[in-house]
N, CA, C and O of each residue as an XYZ file, in Angstrom:
428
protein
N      -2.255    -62.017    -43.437
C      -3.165    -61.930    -42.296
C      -3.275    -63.274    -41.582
O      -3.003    -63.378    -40.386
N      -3.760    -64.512    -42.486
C      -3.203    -65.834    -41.643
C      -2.200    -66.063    -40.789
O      -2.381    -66.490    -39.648
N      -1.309    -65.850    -41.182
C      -0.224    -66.155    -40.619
C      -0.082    -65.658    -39.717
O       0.324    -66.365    -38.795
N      -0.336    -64.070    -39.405
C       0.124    -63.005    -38.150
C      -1.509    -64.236    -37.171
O      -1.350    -64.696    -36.040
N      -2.445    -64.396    -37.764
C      -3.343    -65.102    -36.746
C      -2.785    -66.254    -35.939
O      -3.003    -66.486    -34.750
N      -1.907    -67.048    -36.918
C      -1.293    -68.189    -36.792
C      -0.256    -68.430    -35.864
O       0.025    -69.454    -35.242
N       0.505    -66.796    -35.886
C       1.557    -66.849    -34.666
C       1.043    -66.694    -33.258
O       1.702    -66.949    -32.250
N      -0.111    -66.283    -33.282
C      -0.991    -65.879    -32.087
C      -1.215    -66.962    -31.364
O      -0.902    -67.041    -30.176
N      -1.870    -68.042    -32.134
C      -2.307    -69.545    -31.954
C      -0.788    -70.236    -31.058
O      -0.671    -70.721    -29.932
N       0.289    -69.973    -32.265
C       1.543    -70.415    -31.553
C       2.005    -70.097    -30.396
O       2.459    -70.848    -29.533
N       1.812    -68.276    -30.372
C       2.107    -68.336    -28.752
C       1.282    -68.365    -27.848
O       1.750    -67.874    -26.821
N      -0.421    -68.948    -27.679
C      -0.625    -68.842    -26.751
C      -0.393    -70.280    -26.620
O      -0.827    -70.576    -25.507
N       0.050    -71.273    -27.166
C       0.224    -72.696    -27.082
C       1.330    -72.554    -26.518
O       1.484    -73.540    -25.797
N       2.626    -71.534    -26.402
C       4.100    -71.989    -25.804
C       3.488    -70.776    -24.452
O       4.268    -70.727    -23.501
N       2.230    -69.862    -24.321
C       1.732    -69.173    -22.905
C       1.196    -70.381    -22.125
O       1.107    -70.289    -20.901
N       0.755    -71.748    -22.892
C       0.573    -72.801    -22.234
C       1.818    -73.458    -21.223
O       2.174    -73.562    -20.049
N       2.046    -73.679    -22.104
C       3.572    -74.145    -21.543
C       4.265    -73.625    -20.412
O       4.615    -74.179    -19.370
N       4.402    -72.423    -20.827
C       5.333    -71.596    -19.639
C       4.065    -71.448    -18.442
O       4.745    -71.708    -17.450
N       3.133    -71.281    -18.083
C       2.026    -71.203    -17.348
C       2.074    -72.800    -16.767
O       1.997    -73.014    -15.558
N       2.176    -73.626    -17.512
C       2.057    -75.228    -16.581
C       3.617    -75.485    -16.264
O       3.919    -76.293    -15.385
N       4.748    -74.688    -17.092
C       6.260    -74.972    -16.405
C       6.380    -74.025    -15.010
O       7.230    -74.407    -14.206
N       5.691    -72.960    -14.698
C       5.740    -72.548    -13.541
C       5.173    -72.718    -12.694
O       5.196    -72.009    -11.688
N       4.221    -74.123    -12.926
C       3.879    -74.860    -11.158
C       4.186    -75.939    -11.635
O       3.799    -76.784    -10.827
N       4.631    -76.394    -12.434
C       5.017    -78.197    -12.327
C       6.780    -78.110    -12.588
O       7.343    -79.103    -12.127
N       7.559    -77.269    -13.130
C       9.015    -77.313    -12.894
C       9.754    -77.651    -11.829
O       9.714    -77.379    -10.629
N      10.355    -78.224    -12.438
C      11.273    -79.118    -10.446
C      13.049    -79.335    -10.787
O      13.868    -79.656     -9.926
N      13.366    -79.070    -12.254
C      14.475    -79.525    -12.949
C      15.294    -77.843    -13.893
O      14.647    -77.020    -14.541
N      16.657    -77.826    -13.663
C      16.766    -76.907    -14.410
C      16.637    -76.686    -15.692
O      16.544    -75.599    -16.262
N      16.631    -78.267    -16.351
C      15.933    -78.583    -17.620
C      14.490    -77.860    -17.921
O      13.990    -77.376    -18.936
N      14.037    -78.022    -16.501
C      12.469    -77.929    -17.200
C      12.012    -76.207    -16.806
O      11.207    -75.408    -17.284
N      12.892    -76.180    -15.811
C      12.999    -74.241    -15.538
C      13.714    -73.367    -16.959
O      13.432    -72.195    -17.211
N      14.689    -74.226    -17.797
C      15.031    -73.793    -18.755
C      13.844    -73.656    -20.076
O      13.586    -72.653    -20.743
N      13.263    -75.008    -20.169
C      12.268    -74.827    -20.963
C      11.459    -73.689    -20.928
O      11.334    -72.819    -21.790
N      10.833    -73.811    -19.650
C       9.747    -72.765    -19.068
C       9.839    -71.477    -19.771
O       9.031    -70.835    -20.441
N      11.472    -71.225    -19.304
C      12.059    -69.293    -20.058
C      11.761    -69.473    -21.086
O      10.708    -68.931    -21.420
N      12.552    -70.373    -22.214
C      12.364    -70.367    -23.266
C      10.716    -70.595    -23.401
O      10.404    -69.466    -23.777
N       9.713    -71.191    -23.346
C       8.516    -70.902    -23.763
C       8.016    -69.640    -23.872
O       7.523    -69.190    -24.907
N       8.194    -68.683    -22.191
C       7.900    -67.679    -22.164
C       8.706    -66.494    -23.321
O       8.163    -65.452    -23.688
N       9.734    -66.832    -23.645
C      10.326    -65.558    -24.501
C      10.017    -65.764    -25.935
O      10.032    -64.815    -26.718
N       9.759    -66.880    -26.277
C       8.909    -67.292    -27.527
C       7.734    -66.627    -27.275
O       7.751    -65.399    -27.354
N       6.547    -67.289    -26.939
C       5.580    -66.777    -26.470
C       5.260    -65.356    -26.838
O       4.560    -64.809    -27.691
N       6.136    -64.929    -25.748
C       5.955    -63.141    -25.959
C       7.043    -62.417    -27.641
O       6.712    -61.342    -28.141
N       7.664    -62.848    -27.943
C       8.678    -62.961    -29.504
C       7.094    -63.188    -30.253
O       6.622    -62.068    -30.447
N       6.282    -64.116    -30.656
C       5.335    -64.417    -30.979
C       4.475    -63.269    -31.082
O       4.392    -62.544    -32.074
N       3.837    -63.142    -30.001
C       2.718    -62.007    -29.073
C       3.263    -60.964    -30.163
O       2.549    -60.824    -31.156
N       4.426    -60.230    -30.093
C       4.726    -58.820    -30.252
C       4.859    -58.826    -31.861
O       4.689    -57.834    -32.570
N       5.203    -60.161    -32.324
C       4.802    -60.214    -34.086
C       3.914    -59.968    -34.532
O       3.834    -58.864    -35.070
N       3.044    -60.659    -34.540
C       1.913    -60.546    -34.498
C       1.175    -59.505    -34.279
O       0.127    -59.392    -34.915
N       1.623    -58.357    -33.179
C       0.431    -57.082    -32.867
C       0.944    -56.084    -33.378
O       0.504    -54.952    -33.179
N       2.293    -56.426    -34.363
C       2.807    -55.170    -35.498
C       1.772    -55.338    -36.523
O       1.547    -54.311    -37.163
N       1.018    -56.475    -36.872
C       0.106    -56.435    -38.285
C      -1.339    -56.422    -37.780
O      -2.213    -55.871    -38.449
N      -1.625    -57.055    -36.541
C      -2.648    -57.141    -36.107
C      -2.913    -55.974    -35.033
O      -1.943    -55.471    -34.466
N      -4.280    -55.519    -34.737
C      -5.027    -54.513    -33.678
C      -4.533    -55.645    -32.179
O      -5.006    -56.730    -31.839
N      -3.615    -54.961    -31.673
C      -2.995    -55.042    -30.503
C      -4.015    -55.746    -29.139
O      -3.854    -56.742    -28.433
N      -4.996    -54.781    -29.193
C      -6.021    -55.076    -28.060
C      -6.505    -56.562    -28.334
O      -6.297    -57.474    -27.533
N      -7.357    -56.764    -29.878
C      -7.858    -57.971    -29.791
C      -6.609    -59.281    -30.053
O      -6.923    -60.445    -29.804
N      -5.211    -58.938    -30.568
C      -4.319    -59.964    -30.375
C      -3.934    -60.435    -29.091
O      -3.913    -61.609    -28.722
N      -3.621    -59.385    -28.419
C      -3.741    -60.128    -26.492
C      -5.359    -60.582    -25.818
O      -5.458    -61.317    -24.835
N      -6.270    -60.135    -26.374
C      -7.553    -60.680    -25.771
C      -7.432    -62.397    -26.362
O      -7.455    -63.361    -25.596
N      -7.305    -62.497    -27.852
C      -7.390    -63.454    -28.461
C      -6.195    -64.712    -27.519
O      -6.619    -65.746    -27.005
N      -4.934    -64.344    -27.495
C      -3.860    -64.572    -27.119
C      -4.497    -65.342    -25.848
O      -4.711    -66.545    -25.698
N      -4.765    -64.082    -24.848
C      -5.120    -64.571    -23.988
C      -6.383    -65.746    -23.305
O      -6.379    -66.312    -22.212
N      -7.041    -65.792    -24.035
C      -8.458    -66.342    -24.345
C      -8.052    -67.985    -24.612
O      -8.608    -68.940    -24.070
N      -6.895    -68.050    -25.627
C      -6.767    -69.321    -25.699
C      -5.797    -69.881    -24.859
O      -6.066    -71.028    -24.502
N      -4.781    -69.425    -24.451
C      -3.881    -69.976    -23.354
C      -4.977    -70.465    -21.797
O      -4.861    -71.498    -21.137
N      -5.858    -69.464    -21.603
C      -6.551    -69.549    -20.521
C      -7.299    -71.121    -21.013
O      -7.094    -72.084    -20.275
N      -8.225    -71.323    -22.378
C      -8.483    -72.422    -22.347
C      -7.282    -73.169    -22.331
O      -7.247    -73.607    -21.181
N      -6.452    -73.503    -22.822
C      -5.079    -74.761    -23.047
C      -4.967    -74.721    -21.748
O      -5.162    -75.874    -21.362
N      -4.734    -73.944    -20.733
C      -4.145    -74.097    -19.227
C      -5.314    -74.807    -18.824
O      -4.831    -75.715    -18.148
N      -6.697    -74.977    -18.816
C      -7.412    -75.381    -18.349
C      -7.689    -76.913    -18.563
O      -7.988    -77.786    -17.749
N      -7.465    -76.963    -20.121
C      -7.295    -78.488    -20.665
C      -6.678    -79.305    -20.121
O      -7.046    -80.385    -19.660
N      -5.043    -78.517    -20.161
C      -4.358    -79.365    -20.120
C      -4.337    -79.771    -18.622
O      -3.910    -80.917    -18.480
N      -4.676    -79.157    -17.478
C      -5.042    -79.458    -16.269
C      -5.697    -80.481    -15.744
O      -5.495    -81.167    -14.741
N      -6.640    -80.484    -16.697
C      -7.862    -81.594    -17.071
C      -7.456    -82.604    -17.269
O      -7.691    -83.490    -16.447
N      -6.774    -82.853    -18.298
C      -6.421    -83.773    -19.339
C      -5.107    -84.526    -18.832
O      -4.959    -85.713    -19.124
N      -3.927    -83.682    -17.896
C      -2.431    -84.307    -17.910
C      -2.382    -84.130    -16.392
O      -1.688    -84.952    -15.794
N      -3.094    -83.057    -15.564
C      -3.143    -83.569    -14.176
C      -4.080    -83.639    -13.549
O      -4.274    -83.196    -12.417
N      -5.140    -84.521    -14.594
C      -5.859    -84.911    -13.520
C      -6.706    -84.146    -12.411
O      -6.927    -84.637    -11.304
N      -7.227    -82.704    -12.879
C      -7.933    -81.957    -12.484
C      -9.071    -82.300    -12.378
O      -9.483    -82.639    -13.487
N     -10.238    -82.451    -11.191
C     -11.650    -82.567    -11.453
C     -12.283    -82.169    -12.919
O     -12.001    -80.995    -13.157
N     -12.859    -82.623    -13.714
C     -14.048    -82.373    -15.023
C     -15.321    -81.537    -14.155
O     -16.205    -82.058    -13.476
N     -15.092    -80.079    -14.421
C     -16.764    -79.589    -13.886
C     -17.632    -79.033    -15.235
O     -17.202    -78.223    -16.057
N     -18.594    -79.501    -15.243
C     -19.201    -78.907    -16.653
C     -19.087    -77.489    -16.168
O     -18.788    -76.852    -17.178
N     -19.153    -76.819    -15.346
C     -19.817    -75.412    -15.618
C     -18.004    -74.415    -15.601
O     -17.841    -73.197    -15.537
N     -16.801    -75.655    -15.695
C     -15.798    -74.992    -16.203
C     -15.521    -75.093    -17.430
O     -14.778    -74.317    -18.031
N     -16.176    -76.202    -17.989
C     -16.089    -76.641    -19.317
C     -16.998    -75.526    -20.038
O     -16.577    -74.921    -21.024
N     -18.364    -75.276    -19.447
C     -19.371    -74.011    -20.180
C     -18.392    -72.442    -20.150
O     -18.008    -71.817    -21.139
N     -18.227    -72.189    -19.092
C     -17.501    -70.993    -19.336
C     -16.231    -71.201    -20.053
O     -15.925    -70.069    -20.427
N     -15.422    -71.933    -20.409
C     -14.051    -72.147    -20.996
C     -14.771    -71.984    -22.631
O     -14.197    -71.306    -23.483
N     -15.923    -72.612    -22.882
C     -16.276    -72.423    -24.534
C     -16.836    -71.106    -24.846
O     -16.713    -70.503    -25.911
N     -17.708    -70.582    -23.392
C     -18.009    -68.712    -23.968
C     -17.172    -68.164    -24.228
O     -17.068    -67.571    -25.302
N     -16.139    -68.187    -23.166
C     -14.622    -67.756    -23.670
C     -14.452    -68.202    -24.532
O     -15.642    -67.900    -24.626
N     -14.151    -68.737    -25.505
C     -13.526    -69.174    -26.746
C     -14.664    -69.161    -27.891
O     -14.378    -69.211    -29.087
N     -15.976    -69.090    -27.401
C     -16.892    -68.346    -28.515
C     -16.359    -66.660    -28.291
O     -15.788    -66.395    -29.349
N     -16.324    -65.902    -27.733
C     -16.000    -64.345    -27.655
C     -15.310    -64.169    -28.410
O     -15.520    -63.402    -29.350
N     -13.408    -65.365    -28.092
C     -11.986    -65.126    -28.478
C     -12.485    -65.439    -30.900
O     -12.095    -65.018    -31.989
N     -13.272    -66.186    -30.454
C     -13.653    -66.282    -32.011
C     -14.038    -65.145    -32.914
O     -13.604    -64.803    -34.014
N     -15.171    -64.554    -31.977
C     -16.030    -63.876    -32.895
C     -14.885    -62.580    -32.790
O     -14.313    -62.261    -33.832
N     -14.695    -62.144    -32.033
C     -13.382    -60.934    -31.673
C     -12.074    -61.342    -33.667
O     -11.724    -60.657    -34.627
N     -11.934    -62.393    -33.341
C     -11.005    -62.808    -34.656
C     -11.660    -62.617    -35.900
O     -11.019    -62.204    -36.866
N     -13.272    -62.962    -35.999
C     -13.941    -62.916    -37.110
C     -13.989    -61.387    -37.310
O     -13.729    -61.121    -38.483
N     -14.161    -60.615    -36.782
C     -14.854    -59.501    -36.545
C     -13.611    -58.891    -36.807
O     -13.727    -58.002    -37.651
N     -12.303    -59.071    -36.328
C     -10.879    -57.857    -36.534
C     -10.759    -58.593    -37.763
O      -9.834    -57.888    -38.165
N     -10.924    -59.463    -38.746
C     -10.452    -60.438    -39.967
C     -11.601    -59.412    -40.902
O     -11.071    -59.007    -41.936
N     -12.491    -59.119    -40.787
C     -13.160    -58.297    -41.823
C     -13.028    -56.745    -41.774
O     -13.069    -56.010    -42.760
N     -12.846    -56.316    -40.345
C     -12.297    -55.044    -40.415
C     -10.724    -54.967    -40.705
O     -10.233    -54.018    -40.093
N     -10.067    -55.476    -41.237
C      -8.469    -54.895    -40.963
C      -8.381    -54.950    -42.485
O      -7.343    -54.615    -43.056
């Protein structure tokens, strides 16, 4: 059960990736990366929702890429800091939690 959680974590970290390689790519290097993130990513995604309840693995999935895209926005370009994106980015990721706690005792 860890582990199928664990690949989830992994791909929404390479849904990061491919999400910041498709507005910052400029190189076929980095358009190459991009694919490859995305087909990992989703290789990942679809592991994962053979052991895990499907619905909350893409909510979860999705929940954390949405925060990482936001971070890393923050953090590597230099995006304005607004607290009240920072407040909603942690409800989201209190929900994406309790959703994990909650499918981890039912499954």
């Amino acid at each position: 059960m860890r582990k199928d959680w664990l690949l989830v974590m992994f791909a929404a970290c390479f849904e990061v990736g491919w999400v910041v390689g498709l507005k910052h790519a400029s190189s076929f290097i980095e358009w190459t990366l991009t694919g490859a993130a995305i087909i990992l990513s989703f290789i990942l995604l679809i592991r994962s929702g053979e052991r895990l309840p499907v619905g909350t693995v893409y909510a979860v999935f999705a929940g954390l890429g949405t925060a990482g895209t936001v971070i890393v926005d923050i953090v590597v370009f230099s995006q304005p800091f607004r607290w009240s994106v920072i407040a909603l980015i942690s409800l989201l990721l209190v929900g994406v939690i309790g959703l994990k706690m909650v499918t981890e005792r039912d499954a």
